[in-house]
C-alpha positions as a Markdown table, in Angstrom:
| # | Residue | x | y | z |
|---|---|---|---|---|
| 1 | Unk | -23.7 | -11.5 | -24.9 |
| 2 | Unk | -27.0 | -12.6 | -22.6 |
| 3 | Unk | -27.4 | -11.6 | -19.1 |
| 4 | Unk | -25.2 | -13.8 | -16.7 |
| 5 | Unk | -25.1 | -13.5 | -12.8 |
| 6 | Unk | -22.1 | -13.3 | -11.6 |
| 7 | Unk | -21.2 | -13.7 | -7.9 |
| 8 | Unk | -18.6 | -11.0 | -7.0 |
| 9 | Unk | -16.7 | -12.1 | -3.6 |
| 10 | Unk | -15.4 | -9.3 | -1.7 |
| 11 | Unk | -14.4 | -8.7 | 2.1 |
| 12 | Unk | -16.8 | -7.1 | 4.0 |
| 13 | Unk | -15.1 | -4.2 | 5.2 |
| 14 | Unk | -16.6 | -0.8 | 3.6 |
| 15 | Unk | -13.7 | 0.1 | 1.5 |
| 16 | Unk | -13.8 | -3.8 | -0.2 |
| 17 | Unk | -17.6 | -3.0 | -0.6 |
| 18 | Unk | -16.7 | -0.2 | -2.3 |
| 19 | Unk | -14.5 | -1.2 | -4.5 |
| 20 | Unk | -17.0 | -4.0 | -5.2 |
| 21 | Unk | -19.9 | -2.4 | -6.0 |
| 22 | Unk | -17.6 | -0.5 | -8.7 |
| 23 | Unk | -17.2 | -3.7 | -10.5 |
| 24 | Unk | -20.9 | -4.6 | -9.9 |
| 25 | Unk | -21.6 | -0.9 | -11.4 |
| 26 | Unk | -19.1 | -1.5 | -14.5 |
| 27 | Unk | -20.5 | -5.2 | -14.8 |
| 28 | Unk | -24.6 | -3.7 | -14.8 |
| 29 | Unk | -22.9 | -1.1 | -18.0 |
| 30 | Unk | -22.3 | -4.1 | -19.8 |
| 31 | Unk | -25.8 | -5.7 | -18.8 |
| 32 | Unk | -24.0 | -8.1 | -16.8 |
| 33 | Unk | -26.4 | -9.0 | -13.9 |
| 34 | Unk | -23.9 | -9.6 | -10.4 |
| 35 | Unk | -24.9 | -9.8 | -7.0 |
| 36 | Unk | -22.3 | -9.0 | -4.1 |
| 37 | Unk | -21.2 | -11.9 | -1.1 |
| 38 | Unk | -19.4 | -11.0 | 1.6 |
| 39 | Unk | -16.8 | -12.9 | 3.1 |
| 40 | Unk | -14.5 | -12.0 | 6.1 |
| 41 | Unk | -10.9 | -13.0 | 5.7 |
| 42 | Unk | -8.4 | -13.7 | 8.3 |
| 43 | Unk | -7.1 | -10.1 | 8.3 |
| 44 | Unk | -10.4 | -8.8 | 9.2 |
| 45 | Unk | -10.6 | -11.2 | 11.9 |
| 46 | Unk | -7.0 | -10.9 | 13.8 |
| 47 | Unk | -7.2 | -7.0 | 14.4 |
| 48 | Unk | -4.2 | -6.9 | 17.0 |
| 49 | Unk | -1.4 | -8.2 | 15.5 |
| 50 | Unk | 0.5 | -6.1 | 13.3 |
| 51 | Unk | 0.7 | -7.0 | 10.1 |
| 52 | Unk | 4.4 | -7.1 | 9.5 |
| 53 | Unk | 4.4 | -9.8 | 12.3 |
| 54 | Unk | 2.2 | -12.1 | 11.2 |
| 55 | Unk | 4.3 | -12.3 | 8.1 |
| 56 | Unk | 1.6 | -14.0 | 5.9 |
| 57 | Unk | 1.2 | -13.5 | 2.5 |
| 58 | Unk | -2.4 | -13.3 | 0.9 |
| 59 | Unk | -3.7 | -12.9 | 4.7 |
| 60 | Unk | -6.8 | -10.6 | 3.1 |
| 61 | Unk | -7.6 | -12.7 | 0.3 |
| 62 | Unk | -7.1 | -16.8 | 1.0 |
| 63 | Unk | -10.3 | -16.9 | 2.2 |
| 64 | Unk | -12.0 | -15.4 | -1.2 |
| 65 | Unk | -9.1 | -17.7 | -3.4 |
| 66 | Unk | -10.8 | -20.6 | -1.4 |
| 67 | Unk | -14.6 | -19.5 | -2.1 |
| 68 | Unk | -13.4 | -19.3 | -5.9 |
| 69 | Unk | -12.0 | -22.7 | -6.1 |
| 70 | Unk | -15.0 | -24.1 | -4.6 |
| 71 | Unk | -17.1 | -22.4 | -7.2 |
| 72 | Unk | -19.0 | -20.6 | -4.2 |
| 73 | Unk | -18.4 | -17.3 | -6.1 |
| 74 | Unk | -17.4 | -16.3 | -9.9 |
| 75 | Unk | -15.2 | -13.8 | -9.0 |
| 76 | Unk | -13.4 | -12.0 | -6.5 |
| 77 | Unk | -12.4 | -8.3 | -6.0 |
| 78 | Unk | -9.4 | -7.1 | -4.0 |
| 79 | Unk | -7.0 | -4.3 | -3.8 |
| 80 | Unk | -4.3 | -5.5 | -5.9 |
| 81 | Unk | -1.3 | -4.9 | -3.5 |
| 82 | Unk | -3.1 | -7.1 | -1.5 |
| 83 | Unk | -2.6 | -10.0 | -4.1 |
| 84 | Unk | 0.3 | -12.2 | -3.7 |
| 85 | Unk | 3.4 | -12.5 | -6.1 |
| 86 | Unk | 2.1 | -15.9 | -6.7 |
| 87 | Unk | -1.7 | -17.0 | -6.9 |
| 88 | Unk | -2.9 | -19.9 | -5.8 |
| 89 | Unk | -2.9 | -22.8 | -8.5 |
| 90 | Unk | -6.5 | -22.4 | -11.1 |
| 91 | Unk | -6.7 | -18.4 | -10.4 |
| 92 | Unk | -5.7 | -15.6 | -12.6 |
| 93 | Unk | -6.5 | -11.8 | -12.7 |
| 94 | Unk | -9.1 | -11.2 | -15.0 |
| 95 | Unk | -8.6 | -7.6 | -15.1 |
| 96 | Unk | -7.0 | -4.4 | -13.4 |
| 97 | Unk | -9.1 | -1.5 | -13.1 |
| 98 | Unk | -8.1 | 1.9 | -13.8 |
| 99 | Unk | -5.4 | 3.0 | -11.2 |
| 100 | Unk | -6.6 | 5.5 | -8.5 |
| 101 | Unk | -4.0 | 7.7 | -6.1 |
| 102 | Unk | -1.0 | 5.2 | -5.7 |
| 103 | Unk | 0.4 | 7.5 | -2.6 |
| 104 | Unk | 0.2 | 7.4 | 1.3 |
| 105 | Unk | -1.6 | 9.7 | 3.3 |
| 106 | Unk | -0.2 | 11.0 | 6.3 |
| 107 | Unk | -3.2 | 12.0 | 8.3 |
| 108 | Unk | -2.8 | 14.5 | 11.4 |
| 109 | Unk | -4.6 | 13.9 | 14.9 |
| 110 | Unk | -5.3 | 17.9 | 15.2 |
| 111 | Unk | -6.4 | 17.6 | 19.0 |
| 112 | Unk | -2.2 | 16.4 | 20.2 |
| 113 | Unk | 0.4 | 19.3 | 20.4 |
| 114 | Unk | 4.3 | 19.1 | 20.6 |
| 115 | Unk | 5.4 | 19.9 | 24.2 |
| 116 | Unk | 7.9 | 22.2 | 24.8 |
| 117 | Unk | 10.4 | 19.5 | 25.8 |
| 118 | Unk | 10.0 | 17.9 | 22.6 |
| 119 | Unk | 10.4 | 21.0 | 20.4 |
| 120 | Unk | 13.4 | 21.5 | 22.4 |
| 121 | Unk | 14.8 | 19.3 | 20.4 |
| 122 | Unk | 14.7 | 20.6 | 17.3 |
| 123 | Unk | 18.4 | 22.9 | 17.4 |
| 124 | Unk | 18.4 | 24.1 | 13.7 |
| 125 | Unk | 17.3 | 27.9 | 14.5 |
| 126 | Unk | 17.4 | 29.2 | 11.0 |
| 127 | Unk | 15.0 | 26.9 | 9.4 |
| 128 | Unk | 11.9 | 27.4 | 8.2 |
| 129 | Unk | 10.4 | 28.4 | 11.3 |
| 130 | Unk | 13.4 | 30.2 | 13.3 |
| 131 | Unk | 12.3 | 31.1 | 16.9 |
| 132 | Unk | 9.0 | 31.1 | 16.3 |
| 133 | Unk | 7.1 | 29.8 | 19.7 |
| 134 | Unk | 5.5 | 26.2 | 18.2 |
| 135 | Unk | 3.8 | 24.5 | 20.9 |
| 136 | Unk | 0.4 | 23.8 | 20.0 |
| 137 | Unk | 0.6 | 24.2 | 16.0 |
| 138 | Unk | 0.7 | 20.5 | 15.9 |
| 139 | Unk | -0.5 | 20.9 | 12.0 |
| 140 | Unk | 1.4 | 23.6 | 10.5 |
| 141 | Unk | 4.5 | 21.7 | 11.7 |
| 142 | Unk | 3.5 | 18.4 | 10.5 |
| 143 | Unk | 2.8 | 19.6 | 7.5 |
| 144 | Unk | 6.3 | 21.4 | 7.0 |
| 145 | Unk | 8.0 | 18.9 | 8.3 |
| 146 | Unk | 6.4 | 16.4 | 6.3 |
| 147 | Unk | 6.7 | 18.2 | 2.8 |
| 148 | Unk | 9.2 | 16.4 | 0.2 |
| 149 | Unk | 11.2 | 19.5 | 0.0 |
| 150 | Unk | 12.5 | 19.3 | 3.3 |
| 151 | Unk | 14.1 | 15.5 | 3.2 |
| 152 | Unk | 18.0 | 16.1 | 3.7 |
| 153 | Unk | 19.9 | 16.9 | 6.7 |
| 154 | Unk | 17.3 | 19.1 | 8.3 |
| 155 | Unk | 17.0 | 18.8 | 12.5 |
| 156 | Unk | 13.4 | 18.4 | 12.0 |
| 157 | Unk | 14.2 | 14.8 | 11.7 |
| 158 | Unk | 14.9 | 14.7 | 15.6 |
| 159 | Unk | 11.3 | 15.4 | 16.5 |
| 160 | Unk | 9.9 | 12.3 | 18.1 |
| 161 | Unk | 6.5 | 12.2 | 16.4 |
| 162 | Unk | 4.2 | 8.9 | 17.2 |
| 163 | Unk | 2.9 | 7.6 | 13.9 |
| 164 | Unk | 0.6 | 4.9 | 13.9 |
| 165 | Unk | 0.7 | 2.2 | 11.1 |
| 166 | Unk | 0.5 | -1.6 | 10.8 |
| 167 | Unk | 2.7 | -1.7 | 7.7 |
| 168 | Unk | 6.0 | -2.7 | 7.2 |
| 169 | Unk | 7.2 | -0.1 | 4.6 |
| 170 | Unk | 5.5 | 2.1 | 6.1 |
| 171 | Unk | 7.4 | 2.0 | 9.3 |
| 172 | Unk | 10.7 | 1.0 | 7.4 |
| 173 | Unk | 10.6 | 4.6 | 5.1 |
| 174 | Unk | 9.5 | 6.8 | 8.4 |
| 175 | Unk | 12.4 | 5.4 | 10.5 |
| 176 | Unk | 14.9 | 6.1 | 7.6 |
| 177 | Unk | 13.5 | 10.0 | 7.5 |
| 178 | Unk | 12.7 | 10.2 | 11.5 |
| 179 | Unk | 14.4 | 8.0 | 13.3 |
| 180 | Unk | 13.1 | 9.3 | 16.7 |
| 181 | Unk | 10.2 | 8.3 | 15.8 |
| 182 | Unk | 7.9 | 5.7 | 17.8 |
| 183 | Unk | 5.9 | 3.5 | 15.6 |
| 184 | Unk | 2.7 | 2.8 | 17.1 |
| 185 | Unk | 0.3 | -0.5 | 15.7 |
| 186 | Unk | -2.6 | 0.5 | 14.3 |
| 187 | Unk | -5.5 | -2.3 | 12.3 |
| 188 | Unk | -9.2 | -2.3 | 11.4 |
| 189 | Unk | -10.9 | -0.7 | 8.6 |
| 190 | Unk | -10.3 | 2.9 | 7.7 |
| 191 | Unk | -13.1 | 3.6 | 9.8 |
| 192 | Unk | -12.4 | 2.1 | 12.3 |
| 193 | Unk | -8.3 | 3.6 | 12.0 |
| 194 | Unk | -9.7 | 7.2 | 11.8 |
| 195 | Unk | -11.6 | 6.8 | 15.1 |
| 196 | Unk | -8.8 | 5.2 | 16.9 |
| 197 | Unk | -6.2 | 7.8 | 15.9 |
| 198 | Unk | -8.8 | 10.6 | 17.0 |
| 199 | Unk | -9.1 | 9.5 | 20.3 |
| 200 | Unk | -5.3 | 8.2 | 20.9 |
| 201 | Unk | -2.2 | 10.4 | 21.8 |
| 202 | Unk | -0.4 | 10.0 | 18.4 |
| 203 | Unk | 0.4 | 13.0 | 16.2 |
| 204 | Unk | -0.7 | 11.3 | 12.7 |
| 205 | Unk | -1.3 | 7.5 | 10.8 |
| 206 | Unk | -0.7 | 6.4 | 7.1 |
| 207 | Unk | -3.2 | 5.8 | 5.3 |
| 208 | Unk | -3.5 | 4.4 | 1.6 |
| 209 | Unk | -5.0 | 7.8 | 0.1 |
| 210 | Unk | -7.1 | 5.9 | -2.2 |
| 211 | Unk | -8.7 | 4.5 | 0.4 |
| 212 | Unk | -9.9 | 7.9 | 1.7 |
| 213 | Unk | -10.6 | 9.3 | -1.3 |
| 214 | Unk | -13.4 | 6.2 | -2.4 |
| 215 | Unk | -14.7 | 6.5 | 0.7 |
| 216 | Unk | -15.7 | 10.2 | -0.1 |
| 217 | Unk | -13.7 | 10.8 | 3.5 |
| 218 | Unk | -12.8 | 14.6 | 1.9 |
| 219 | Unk | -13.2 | 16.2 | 5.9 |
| 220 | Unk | -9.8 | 13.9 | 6.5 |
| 221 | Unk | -7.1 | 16.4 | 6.8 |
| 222 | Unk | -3.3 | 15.1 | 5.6 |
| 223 | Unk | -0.9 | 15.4 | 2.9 |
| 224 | Unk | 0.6 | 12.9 | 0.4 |
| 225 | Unk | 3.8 | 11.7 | 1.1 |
| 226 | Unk | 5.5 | 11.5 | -2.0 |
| 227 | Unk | 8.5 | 10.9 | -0.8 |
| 228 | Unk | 7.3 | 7.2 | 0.3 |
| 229 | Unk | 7.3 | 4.9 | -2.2 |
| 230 | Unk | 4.0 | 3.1 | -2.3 |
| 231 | Unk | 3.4 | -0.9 | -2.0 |
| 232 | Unk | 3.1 | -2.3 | -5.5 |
| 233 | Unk | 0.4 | -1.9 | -7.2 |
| 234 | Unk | -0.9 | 0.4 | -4.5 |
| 235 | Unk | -4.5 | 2.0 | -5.8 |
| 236 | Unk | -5.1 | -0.3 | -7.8 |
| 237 | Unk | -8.2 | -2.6 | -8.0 |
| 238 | Unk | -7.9 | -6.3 | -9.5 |
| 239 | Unk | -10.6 | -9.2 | -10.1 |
| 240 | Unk | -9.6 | -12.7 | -9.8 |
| 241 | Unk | -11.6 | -15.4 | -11.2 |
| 242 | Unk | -10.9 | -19.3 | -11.9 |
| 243 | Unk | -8.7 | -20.3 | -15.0 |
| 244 | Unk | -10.9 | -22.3 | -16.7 |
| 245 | Unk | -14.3 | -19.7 | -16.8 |
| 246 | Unk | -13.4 | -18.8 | -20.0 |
| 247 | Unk | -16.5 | -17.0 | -20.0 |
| 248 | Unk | -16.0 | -15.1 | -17.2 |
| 249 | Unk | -12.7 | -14.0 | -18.3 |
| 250 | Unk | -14.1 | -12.7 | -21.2 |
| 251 | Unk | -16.5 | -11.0 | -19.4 |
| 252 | Unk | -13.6 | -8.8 | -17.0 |
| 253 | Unk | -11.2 | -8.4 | -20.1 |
| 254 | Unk | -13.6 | -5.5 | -21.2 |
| 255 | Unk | -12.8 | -4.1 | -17.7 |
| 256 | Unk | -9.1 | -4.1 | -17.8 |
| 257 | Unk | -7.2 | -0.9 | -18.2 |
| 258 | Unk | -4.1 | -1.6 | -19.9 |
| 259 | Unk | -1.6 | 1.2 | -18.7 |
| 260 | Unk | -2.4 | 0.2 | -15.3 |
| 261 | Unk | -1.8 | -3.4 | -16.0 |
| 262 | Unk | 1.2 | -2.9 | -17.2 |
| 263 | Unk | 2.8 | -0.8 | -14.6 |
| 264 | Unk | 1.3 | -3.3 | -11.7 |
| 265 | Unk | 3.3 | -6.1 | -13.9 |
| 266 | Unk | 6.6 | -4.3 | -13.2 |
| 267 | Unk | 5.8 | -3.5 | -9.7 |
| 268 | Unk | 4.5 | -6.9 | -8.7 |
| 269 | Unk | 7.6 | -8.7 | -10.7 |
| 270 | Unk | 10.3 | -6.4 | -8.5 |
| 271 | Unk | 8.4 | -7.4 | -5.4 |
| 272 | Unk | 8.2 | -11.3 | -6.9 |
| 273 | Unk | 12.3 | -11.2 | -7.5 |
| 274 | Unk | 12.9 | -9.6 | -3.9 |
| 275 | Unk | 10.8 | -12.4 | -2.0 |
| 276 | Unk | 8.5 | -9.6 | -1.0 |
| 277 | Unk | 5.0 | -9.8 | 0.9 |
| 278 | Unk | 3.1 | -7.9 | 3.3 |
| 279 | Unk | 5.8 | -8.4 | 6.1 |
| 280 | Unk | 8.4 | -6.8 | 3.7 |
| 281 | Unk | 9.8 | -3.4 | 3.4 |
| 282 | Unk | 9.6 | -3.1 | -0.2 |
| 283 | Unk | 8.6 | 0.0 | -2.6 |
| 284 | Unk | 7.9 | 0.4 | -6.2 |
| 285 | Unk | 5.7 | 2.7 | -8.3 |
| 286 | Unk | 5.5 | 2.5 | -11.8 |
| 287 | Unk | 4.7 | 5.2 | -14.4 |
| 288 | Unk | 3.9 | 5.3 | -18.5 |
| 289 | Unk | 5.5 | 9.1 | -19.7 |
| 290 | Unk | 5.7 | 9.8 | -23.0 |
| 291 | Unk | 5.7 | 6.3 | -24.0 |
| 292 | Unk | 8.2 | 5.1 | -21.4 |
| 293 | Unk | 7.7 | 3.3 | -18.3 |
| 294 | Unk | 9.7 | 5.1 | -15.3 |
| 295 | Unk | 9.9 | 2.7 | -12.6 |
| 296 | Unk | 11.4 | 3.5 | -8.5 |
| 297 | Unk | 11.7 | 0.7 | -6.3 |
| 298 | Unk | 13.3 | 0.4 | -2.8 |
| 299 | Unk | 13.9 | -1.8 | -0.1 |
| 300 | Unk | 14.5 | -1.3 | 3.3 |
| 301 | Unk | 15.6 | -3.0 | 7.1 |
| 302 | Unk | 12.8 | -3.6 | 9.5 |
| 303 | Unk | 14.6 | -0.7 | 11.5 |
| 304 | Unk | 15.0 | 2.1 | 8.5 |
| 305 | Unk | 18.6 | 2.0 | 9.0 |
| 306 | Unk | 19.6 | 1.1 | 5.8 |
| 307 | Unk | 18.1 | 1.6 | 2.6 |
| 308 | Unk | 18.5 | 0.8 | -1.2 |
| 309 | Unk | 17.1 | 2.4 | -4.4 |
| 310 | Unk | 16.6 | 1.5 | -7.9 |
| 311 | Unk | 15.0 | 4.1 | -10.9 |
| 312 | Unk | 14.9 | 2.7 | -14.4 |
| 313 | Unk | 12.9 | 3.5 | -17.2 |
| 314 | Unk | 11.8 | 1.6 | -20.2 |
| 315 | Unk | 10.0 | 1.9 | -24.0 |
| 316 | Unk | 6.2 | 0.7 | -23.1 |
| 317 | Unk | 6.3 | -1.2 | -25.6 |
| 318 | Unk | 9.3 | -3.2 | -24.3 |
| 319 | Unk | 9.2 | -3.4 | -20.4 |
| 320 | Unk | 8.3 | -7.1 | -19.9 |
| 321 | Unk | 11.6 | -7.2 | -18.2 |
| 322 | Unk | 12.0 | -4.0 | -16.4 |
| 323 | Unk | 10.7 | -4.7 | -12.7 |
| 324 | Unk | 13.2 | -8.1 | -12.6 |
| 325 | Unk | 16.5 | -6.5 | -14.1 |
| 326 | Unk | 15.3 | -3.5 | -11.2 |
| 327 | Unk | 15.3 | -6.0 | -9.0 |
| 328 | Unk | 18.3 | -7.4 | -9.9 |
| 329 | Unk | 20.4 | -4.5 | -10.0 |
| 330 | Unk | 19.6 | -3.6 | -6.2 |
| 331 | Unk | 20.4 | -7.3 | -5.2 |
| 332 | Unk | 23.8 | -6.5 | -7.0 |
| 333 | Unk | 24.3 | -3.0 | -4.5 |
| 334 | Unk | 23.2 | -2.6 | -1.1 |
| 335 | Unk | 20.1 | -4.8 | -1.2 |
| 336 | Unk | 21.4 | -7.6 | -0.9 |
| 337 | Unk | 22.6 | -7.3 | 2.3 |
| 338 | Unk | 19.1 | -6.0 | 3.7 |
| 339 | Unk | 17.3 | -8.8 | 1.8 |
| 340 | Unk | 19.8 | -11.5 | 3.2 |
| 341 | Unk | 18.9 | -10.3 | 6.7 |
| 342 | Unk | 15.1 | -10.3 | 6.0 |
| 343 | Unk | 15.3 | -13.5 | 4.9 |
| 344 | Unk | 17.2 | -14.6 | 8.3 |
| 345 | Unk | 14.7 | -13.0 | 10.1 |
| 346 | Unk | 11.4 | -14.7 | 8.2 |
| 347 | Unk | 13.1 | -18.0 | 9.0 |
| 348 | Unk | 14.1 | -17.3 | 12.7 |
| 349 | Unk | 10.4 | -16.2 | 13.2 |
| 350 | Unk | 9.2 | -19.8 | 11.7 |
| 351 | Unk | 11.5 | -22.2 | 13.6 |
């Protein structure tokens, strides 16, 4: 195939130039010729309201779906949890790129300590620590504290840390594991979030750790919280171009990674199913294990009170289904209830 140029779209934030000079990179292996145009969308410009109050789905990339459709660019690069259920009419996803680390990151402000008054509250004096004097060792008990192993029942939950994030889920799965916590808003790229949480009073924000890890931000210190399901399709990169570029489609298809594809597929359609979007406390990871597809998905209240949980697994080879019959099951249990009241809530906040 000759040399085509191909204008790649991307937000302008470093992480979105990353990731799109990735694609340029895999494009230039192919002796595709691309050149990079930045566009700001209206996430990047609103940095103060949270995100789960705005409620608006495909608030980081209308403003690239609108470029495309105009034929201003060829194609456009975004995190794919980013992407809504449903893309505007004329776009499709031309390909998924190898998935990175689908996880959160809990990372710790090392300069704020626990007071004495709030380890006071912690009554359970044969855990893990015991007596043990803890003021000032804000790290070593984040990190315990923190650690999958110690998720049930443990009085550790009663320490009233301040966690910064601007997520929905986010705030949703902390509140069902601390609910002392206090949830503090945090925007801007993860630049801009890493300076912010230095110089505030908060013990630790979530980030998405692939974004710290492209970013080459290794110095970072925090731990994966496995325990938290991820957003769908979380690590993941996707192009979108226009329907009808038949070339360029052809083009991206040498980029997609299949496995990855597949699992975003069930993620995305158990979000899809449970009216999810950016202003919804929904979870689900994905995984391809000796040729099955092991899926988790949760949903949650706004407030972490309740919660409900879904695992199913799946031949590869026949999972088409599997994120809608999860997301059916968990609309037949508990998660109903919780997506009834979300629902009430989205159409409270528009009237």
């Amino acid at each position: 195939m000759s040399k085509v140029l191909i204008k790649i779209g991307t937000r302008d934030s470093p992480l979105a130039q990353w990731q799109s000079k990735l694609v340029k990179q895999l494009l230039q292996n192919k002796t595709i010729e691309s050149e990079l145009v930045l566009i700001k969308s209206e996430g990047d410009i609103n940095l103060v309201t949270p995100l789960y109050e705005m409620g608006v789905q495909g608030i980081f990339t209308k403003t690239l779906d609108a470029a495309l459709l105009k034929k201003q660019i060829n194609i456009a690069v975004h995190s794919y949890k980013d992407i809504p259920t449903k893309l505007a009419e004329g776009l499709v996803i031309a390909a998924v790129l190898k998935r990175g680390n689908p996880y959160d990151l809990l990372v710790i402000n090392r300069e704020k300590v626990f007071s004495k008054a709030e380890l006071s509250l912690v009554k359970d004096e044969h855990s893990t620590f015991g007596k043990k004097d803890l003021t000032g060792i804000t790290t070593e008990v984040m990190k315990s504290v923190f650690q999958e192993e110690l998720s049930g029942g443990n009085n550790y939950s009663e320490l009233p840390f301040v966690i910064a994030t601007s997520s929905a889920r986010r705030k949703a799965q902390l509140l069902n594991r601390f609910p002392n916590a206090t949830i503090e808003n945090l925007r801007g790229n993860v630049n801009t979030r890493i300076k912010k949480l230095n110089e505030s009073n908060w013990h630790g924000a979530i980030f998405a750790a692939a974004g710290i890890e492209r970013l080459g931000m290794g110095h970072v210190e925090g731990m994966e919280l496995k325990w938290m399901l991820p957003a769908p399709a979380q690590g993941s990169i996707a192009i979108v171009c226009r329907k009808d570029d038949k070339e360029v489609l052809e083009i991206c298809s040498a980029l997609n990674h299949r496995e990855t594809e597949i699992c975003n597929a069930v993620e995305k359609d158990f979000l899809r199913i449970l009216m999810g979007g950016c202003s919804t406390p929904i979870g689900a990871h994905a995984i391809v294990k000796n040729g099955e597809i092991i899926f988790n998905g949760n949903v949650l209240s706004v407030d972490g009170k309740q919660k409900a949980n879904v695992t199913l697994k799946s031949f590869t080879n026949n999972c088409e289904s599997l994120g809608t019959e999860a997301a059916e099951l968990i609309l037949k249990d508990a998660g109903k209830v919780i997506i009834d009241e979300l629902k009430n809530k989205q159409i409270n906040n528009e009237e």
